[in-house]
N, CA, C and O of each residue as an XYZ file, in Angstrom:
848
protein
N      96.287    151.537    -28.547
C      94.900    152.001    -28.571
C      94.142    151.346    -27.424
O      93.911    150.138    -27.355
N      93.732    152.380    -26.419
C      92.886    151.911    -25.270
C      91.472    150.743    -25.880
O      91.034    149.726    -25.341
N      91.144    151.281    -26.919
C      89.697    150.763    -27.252
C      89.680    149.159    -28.150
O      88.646    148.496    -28.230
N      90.838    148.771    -28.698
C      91.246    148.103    -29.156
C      92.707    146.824    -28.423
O      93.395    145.889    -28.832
N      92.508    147.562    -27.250
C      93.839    147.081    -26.491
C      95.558    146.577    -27.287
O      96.407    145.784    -26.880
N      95.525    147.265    -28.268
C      97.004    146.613    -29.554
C      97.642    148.076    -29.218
O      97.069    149.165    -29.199
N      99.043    147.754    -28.951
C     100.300    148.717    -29.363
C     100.513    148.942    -30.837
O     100.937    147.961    -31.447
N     100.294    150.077    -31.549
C     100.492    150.565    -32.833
C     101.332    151.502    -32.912
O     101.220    152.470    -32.159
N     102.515    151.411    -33.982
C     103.080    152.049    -34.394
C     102.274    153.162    -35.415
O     101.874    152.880    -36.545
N     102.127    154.541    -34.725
C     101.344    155.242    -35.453
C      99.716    155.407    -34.585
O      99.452    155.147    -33.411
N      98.803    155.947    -35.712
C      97.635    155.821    -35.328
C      96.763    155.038    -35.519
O      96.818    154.443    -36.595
N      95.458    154.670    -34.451
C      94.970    153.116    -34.810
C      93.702    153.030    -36.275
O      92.620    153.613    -36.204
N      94.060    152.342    -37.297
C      93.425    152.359    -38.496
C      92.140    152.186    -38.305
O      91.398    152.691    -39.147
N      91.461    151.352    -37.034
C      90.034    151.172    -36.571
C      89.416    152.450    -35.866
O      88.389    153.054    -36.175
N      90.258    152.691    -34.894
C      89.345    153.915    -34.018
C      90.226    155.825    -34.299
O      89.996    156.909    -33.763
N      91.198    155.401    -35.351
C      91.202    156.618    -35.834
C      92.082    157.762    -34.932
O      91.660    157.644    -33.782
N      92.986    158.677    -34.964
C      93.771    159.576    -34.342
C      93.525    159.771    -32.806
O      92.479    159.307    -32.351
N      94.222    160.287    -32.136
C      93.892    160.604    -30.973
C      93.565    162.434    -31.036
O      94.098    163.152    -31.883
N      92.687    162.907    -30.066
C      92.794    164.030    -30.190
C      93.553    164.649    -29.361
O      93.548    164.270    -28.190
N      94.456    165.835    -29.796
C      95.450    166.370    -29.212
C      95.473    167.355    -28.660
O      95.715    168.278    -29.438
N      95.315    167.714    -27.486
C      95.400    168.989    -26.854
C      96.632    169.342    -26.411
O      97.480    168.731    -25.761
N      96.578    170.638    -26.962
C      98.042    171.712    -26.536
C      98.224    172.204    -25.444
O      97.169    172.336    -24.822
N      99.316    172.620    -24.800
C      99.534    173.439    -24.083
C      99.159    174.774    -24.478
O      98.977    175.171    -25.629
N      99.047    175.544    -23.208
C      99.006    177.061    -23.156
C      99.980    177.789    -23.919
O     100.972    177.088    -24.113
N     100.042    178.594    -24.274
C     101.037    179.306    -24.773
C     101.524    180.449    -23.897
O     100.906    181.469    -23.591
N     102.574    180.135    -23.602
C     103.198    180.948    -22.376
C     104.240    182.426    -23.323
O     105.154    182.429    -24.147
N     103.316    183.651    -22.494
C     103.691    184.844    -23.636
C     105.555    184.990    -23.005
O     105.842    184.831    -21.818
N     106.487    185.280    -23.984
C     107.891    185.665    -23.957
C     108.032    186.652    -22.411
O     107.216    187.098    -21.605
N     109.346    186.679    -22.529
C     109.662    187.669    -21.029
C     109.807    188.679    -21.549
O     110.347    189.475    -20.782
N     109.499    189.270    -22.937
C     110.106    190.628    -23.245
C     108.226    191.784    -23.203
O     108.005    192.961    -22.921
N     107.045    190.283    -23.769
C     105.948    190.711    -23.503
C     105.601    190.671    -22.194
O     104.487    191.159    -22.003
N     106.365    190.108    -20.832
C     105.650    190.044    -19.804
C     105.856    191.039    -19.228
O     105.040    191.340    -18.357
N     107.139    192.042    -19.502
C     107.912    192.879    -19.100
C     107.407    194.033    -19.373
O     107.784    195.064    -18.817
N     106.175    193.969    -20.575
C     105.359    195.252    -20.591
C     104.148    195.909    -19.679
O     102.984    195.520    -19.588
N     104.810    197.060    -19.016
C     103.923    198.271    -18.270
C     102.268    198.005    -19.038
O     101.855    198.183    -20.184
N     101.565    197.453    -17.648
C     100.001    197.821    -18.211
C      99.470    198.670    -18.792
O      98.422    198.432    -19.393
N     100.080    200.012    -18.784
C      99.519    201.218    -19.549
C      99.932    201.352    -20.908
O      99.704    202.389    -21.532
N     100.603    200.247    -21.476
C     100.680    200.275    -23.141
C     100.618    198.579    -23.389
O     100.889    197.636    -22.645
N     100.134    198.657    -24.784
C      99.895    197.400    -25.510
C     100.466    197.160    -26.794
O     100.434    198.012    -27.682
N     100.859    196.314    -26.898
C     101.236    195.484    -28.540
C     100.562    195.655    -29.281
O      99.412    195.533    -28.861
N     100.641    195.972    -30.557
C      99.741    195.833    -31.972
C     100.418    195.446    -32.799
O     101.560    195.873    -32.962
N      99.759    194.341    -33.683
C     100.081    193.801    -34.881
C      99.968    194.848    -36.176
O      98.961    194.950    -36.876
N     101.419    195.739    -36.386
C     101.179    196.212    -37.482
C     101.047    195.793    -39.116
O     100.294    196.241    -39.980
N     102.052    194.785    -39.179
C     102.053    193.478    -40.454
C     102.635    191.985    -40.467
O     103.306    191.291    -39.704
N     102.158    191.875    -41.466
C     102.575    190.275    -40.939
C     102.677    190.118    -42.260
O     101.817    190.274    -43.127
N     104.327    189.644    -42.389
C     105.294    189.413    -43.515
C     105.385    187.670    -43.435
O     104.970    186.937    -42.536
N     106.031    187.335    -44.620
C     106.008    185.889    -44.814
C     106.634    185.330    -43.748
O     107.491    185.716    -42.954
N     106.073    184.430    -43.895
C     106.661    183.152    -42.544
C     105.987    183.112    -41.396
O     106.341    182.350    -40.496
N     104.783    184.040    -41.261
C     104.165    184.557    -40.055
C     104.731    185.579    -39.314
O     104.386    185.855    -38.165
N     105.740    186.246    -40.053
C     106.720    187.316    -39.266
C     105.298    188.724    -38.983
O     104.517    189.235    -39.786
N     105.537    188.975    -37.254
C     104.525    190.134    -37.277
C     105.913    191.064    -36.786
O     107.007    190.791    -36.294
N     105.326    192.096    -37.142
C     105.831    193.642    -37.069
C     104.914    194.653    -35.938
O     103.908    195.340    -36.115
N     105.775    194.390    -34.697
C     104.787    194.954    -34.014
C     105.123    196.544    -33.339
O     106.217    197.084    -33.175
N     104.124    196.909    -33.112
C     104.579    198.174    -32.037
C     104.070    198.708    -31.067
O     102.841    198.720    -30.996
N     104.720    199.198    -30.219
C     104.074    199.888    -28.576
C     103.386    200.964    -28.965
O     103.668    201.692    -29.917
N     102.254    201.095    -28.047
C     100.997    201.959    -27.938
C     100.459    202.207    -26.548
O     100.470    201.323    -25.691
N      99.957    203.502    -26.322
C      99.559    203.902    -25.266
C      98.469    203.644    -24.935
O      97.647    203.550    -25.846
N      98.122    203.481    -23.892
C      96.501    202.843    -23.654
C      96.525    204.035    -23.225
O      95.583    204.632    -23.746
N      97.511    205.168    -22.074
C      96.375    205.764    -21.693
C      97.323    207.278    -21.707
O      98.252    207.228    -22.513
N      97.202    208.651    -20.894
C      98.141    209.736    -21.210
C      99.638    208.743    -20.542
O      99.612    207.802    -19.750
N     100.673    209.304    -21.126
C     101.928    209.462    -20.348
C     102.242    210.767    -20.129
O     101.900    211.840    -20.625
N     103.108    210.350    -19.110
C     103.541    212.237    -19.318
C     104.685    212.469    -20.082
O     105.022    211.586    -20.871
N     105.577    213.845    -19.967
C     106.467    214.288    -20.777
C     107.364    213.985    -19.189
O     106.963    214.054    -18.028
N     109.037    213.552    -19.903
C     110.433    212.845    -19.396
C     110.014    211.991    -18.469
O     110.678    211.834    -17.444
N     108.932    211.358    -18.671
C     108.906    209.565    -18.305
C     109.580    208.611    -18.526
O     109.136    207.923    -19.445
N     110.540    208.235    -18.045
C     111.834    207.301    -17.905
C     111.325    205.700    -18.456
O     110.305    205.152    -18.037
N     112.167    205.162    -19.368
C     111.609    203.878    -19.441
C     113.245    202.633    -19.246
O     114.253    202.840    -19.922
N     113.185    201.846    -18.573
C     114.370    200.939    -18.764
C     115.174    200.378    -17.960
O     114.619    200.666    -16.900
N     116.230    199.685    -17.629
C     117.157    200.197    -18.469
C     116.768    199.186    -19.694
O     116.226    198.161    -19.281
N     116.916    199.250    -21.009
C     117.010    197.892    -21.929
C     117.366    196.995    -21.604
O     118.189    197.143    -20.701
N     117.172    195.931    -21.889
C     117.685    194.074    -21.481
C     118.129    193.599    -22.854
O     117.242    193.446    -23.693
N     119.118    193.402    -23.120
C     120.056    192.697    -24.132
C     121.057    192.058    -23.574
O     121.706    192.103    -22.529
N     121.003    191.322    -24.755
C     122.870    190.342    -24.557
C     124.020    191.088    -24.997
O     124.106    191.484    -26.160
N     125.234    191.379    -23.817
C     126.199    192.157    -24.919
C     127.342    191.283    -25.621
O     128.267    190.580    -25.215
N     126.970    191.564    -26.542
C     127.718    191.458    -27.774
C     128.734    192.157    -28.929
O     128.449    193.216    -29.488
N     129.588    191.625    -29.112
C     130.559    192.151    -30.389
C     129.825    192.667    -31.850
O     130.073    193.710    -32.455
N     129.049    191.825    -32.144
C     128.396    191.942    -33.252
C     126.896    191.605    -33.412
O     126.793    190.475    -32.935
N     125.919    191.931    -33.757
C     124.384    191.805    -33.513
C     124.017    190.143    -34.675
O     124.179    190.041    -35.891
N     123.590    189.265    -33.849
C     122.916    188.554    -34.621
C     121.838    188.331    -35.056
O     121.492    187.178    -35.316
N     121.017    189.423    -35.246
C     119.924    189.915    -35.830
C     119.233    191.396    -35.709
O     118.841    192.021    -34.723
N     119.241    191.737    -37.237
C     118.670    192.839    -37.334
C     117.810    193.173    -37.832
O     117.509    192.589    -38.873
N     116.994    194.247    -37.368
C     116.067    194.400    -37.473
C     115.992    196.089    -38.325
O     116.655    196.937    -37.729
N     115.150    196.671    -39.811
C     115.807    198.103    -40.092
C     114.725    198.903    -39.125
O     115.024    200.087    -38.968
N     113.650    198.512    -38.522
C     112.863    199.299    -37.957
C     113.158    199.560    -36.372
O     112.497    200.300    -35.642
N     114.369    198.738    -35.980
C     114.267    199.051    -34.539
C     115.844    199.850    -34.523
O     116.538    199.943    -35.535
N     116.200    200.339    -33.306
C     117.119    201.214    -32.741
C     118.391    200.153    -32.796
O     118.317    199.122    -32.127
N     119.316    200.370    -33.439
C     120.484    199.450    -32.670
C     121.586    199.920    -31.636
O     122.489    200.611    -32.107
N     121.613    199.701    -30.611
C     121.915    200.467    -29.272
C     123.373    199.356    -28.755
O     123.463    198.138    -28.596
N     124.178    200.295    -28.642
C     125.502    199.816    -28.220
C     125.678    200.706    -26.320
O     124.995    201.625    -25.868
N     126.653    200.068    -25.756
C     127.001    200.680    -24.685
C     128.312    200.418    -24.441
O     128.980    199.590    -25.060
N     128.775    201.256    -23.356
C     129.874    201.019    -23.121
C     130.078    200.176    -22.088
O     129.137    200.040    -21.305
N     131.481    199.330    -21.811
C     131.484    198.508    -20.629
C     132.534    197.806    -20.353
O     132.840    196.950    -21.184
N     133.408    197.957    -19.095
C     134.671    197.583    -18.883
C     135.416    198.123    -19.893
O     136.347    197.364    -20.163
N     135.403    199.485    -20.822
C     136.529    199.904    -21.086
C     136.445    199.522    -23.176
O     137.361    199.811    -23.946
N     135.173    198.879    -23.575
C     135.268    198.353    -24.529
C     133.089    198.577    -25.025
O     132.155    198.664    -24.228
N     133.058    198.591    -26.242
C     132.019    199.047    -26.833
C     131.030    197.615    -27.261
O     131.575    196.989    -28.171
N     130.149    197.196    -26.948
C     129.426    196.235    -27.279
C     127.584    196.483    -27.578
O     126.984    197.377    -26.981
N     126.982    195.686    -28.424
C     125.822    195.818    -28.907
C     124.907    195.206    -27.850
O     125.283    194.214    -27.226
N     123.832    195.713    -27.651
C     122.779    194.957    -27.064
C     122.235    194.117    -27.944
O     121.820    194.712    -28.938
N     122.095    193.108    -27.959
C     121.069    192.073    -28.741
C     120.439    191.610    -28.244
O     120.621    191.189    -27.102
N     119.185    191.470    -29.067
C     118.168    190.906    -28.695
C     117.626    189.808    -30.039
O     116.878    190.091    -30.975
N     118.205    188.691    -29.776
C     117.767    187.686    -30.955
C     116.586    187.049    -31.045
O     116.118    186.848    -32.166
N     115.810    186.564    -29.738
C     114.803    186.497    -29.415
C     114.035    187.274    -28.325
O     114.650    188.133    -27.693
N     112.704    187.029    -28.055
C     111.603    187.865    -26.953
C     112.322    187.226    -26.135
O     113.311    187.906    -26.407
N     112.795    186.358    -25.194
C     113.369    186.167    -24.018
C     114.786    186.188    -23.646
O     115.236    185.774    -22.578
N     115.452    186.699    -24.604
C     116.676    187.750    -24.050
C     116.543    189.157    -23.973
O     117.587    189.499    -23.419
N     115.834    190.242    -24.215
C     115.132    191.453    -23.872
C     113.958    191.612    -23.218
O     113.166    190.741    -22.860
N     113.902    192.770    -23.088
C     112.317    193.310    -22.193
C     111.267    193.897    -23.482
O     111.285    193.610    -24.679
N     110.463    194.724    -22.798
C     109.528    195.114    -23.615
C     110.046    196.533    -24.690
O     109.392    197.013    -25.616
N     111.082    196.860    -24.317
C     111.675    197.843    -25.145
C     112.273    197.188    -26.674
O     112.271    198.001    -27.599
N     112.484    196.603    -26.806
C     112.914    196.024    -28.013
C     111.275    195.775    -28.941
O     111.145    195.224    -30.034
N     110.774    196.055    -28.541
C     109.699    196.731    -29.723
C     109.044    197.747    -30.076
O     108.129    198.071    -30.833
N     110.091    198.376    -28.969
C     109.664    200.224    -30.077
C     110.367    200.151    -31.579
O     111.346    199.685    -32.161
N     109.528    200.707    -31.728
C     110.263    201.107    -33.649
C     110.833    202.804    -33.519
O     110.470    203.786    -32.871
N     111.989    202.497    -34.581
C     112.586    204.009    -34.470
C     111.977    205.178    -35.081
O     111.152    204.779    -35.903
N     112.006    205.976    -35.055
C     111.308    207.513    -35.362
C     111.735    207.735    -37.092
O     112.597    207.147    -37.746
N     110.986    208.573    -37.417
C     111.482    208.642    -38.948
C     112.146    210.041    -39.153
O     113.078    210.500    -39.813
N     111.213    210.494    -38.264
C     111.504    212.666    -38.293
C     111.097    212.705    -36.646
O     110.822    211.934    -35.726
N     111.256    214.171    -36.933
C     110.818    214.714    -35.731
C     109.368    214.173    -34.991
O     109.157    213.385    -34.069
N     108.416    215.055    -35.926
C     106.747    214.784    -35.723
C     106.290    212.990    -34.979
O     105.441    212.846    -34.100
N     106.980    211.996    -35.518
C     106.526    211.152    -34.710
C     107.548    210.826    -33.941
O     107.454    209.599    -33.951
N     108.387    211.060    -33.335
C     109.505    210.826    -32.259
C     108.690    211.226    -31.043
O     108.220    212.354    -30.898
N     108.500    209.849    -29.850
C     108.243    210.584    -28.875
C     109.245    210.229    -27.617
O     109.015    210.327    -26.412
N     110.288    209.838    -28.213
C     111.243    208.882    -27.084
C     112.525    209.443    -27.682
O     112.768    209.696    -28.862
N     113.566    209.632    -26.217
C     115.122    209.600    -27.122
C     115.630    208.457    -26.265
O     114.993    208.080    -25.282
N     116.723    207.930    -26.617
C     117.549    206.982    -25.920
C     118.869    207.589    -25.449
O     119.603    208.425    -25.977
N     118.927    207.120    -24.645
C     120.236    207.380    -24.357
C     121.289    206.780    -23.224
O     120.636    206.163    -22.382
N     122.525    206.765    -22.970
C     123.069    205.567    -22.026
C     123.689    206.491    -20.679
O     124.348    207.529    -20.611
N     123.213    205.705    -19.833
C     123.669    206.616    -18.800
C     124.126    205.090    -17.669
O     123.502    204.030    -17.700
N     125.193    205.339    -16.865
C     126.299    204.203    -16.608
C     125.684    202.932    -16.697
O     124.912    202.275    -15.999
N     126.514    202.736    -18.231
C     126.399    201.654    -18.940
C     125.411    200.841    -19.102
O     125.567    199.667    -19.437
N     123.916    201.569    -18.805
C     122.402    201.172    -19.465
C     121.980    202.288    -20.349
O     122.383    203.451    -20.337
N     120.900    201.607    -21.290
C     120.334    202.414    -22.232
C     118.782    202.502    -21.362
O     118.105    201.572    -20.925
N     118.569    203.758    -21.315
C     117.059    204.165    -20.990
C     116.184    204.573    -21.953
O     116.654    204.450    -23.084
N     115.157    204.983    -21.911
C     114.218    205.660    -23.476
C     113.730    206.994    -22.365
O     114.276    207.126    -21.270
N     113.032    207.582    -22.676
C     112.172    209.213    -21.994
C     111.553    209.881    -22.753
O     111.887    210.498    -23.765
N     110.611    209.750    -22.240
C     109.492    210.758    -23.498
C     109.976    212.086    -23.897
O     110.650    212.392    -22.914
N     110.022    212.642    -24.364
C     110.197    213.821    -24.658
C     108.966    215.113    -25.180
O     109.226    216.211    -25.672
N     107.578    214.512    -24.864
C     106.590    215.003    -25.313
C     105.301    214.160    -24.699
O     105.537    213.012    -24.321
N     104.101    214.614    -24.592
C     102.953    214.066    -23.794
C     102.924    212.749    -24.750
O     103.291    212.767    -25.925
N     102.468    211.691    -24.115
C     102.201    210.814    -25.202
C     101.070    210.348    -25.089
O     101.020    209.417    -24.285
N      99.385    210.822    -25.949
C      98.145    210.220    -26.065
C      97.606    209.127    -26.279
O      98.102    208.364    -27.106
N      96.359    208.768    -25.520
C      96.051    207.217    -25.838
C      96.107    206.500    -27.594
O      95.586    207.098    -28.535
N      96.559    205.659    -27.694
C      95.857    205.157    -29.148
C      97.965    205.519    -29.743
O      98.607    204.599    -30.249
N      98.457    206.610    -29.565
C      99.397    206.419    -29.659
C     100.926    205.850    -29.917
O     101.582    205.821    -28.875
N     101.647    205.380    -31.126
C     102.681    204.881    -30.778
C     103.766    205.568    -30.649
O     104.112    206.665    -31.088
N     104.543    204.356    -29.625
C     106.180    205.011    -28.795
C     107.129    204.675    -29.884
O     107.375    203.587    -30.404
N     107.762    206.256    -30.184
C     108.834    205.702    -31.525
C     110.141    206.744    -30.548
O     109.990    207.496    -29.585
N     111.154    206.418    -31.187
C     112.222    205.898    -30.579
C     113.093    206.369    -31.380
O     112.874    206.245    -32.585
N     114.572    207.178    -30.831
C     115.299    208.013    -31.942
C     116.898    208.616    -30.831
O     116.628    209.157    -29.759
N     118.118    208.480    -31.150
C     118.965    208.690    -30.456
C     119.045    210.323    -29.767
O     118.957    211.436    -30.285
N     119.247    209.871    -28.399
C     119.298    211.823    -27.747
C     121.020    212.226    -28.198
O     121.995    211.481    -28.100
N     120.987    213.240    -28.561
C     121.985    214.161    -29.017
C     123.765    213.604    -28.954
O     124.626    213.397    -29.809
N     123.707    213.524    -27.544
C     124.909    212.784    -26.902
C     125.330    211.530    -27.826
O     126.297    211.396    -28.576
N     124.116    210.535    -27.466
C     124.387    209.257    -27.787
C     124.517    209.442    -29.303
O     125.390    208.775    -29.859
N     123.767    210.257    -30.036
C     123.188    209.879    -31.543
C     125.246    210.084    -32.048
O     125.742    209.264    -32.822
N     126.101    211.242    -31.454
C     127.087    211.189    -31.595
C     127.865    209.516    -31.159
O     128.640    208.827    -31.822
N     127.396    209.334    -30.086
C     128.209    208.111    -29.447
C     128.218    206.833    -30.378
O     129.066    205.950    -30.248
N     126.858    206.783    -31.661
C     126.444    205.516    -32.418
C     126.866    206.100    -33.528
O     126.703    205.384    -34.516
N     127.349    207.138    -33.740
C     127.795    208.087    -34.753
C     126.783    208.089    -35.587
O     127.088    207.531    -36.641
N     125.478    208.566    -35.551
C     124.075    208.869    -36.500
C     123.926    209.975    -36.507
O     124.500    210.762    -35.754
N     122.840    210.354    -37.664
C     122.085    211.590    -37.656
C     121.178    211.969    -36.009
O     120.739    211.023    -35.355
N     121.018    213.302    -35.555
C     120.383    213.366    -34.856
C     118.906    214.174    -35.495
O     118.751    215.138    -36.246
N     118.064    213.352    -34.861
C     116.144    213.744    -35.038
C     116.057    215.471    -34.286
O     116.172    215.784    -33.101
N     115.881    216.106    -35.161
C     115.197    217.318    -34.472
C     114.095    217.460    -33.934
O     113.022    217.302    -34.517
N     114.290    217.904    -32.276
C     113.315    217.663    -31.057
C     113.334    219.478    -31.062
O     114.442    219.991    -31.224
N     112.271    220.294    -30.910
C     112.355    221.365    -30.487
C     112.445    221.884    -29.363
O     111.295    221.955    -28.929
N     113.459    222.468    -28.318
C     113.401    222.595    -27.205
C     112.617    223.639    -26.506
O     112.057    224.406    -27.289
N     112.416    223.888    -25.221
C     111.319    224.396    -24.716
C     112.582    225.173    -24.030
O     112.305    226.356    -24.233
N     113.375    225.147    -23.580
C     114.388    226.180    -23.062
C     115.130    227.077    -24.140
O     115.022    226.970    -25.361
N     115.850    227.916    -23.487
C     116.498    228.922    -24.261
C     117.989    228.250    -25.073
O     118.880    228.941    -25.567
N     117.956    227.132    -25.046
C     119.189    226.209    -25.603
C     119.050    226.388    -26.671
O     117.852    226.566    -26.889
N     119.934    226.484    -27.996
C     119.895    226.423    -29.318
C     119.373    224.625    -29.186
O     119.670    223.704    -28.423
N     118.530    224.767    -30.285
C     118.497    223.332    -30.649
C     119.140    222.876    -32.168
O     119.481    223.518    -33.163
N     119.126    221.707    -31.882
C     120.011    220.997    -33.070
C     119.140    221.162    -34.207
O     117.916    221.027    -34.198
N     120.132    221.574    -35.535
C     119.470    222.269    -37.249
C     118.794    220.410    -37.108
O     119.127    219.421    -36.455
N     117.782    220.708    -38.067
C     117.115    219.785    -38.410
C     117.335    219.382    -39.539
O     118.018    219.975    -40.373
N     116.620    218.032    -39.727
C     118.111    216.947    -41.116
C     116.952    216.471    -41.702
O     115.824    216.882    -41.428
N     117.267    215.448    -42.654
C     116.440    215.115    -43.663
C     115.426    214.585    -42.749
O     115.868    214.302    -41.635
N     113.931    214.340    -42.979
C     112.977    213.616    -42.513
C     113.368    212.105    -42.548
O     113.181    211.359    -41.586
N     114.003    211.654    -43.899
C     114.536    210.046    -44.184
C     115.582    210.234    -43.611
O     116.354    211.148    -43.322
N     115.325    208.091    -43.390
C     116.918    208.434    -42.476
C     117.997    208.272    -43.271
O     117.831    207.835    -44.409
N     119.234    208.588    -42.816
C     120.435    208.673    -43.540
C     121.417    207.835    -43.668
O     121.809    207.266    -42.649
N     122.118    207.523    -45.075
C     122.763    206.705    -44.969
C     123.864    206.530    -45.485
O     124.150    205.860    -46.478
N     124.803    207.406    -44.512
C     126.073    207.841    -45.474
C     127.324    206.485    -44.919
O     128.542    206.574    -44.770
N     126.496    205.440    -44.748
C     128.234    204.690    -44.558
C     127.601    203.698    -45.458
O     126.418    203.370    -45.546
N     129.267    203.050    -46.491
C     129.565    202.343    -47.460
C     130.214    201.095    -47.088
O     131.348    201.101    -46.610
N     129.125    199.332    -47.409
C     130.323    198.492    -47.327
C     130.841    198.271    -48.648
O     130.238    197.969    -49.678
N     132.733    198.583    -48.328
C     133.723    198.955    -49.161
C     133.320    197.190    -49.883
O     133.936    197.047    -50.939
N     132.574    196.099    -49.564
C     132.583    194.570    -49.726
C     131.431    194.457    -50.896
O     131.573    193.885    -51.976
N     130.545    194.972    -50.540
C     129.446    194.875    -51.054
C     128.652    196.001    -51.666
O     127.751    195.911    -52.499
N     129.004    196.758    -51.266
C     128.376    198.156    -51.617
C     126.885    199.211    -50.890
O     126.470    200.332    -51.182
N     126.499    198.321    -50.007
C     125.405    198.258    -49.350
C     125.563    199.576    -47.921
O     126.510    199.829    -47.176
N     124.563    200.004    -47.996
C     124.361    201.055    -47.490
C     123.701    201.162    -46.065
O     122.550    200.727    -46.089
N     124.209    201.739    -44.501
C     123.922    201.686    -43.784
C     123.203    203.302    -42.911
O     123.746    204.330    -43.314
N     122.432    203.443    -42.156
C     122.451    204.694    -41.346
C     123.496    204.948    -40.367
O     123.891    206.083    -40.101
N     123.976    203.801    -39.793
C     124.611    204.321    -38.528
C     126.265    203.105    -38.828
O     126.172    201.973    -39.303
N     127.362    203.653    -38.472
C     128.589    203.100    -38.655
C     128.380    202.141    -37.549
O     129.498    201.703    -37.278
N     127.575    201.651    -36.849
C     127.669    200.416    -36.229
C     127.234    199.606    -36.660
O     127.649    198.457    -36.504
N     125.869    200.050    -37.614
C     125.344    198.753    -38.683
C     126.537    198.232    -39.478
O     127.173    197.262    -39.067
N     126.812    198.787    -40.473
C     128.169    199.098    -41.224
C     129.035    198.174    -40.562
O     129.256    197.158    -41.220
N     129.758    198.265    -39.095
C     130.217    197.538    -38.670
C     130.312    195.934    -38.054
O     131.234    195.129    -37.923
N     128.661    195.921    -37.714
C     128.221    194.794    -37.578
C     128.354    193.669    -39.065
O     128.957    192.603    -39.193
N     127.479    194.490    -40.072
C     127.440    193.492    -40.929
C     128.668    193.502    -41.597
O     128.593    192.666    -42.497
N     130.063    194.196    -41.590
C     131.446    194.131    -42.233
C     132.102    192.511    -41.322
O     133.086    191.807    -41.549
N     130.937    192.424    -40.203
C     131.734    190.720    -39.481
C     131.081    189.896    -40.274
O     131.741    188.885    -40.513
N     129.759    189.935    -40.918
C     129.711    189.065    -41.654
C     130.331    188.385    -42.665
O     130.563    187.192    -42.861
N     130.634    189.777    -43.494
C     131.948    188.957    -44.443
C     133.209    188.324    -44.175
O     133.740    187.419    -44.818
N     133.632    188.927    -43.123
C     134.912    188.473    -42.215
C     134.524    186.574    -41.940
O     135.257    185.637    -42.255
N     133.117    186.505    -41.250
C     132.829    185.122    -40.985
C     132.936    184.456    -41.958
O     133.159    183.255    -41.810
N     132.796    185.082    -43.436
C     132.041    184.316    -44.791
C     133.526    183.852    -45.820
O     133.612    183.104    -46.793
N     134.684    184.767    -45.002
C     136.116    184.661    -45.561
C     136.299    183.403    -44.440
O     137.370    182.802    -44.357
């Protein structure tokens, strides 16, 4: 204690705590990585301080506006999941691996779109083109707006999922349209627990493998 001139273990019982000033809080690389023309919103905030956030348009986008490529770690198996976001695999050297993103500073700003439920709010498809995942609007996207996120046709086969019915503007048949909820026809044979896409399924079948 300067005021008292004594080395104390702790704080000094006469002149009382020191006051503590913090550092800045320096925002993640996945928020720095976000385009000025959209912003973060706190949609909920679950125990532990967990927020649930999502991308929003500040201002028009247009329609097949390219976003990406994604920034993940590739990985065998995802060490954290999330049911509201996309889980996006690619291909590479000959072998299939997950993007992860365990924290904001191993991804970019794409790892907080949330996925689409139906058609009506889908305004993004994903899809991998040599060996990155991109997003693309598929529809104008208005201010106030959120970017939701849903596999393009190709890929939705490649992650083996349901595909979101997008209505096309060309003379192409478009794909029959599927339940509004998403689907969840794969079974762990371990547990019984129910996935949308056979890569979830697969991911969490390493868990038990780890747990044997």
């Amino acid at each position: 204690c300067e005021d008292c001139g004594r080395s104390l273990i702790g704080e000094c019982k006469l002149h009382g705590p020191l006051i503590r000033a913090k550092d800045r809080v320096i925002p993640s690389r996945a928020r720095l990585t976000l385009p000025h023309y959209l912003t973060l919103r706190v949609l909920e905030l679950r125990a532990g301080n967990q927020q649930i956030l999502g991308v929003f348009a500040k201002k028009v986008i247009q329609k097949r506006t390219q976003f990406g490529p994604y920034v993940g770690q590739l990985s065998t198996k995802l060490t954290c999941y999330d049911e509201s976001r996309l889980v996006l695999q690619v291909l590479k050297d000959g072998g299939k691996y997950f993007l992860d993103t365990p924290n904001e500073d191993c991804g970019n700003w794409m790892m907080f779109v949330r996925l689409a439920r139906n058609q009506e709010e889908q305004t993004l498809v994903a899809y991998q083109h040599c060996g990155e995942v991109y997003f693309t609007t598929v529809k104008p996207i208005e201010p106030h707006t959120e970017l939701k996120v849903w596999y393009a046709a190709d890929y939705a086969k490649f992650m083996e999922a349901s595909a979101v019915f997008i209505k096309e503007e060309s003379d192409v048949c478009p794909l029959p349209p599927v339940s509004k909820e998403p689907v969840d026809p794969w079974i762990c044979s371990s547990c019984g627990s129910t996935f949308a896409t056979f890569a979830l399924l697969e991911s969490h079948q390493c868990i038990h493998k780890d747990r044997v």
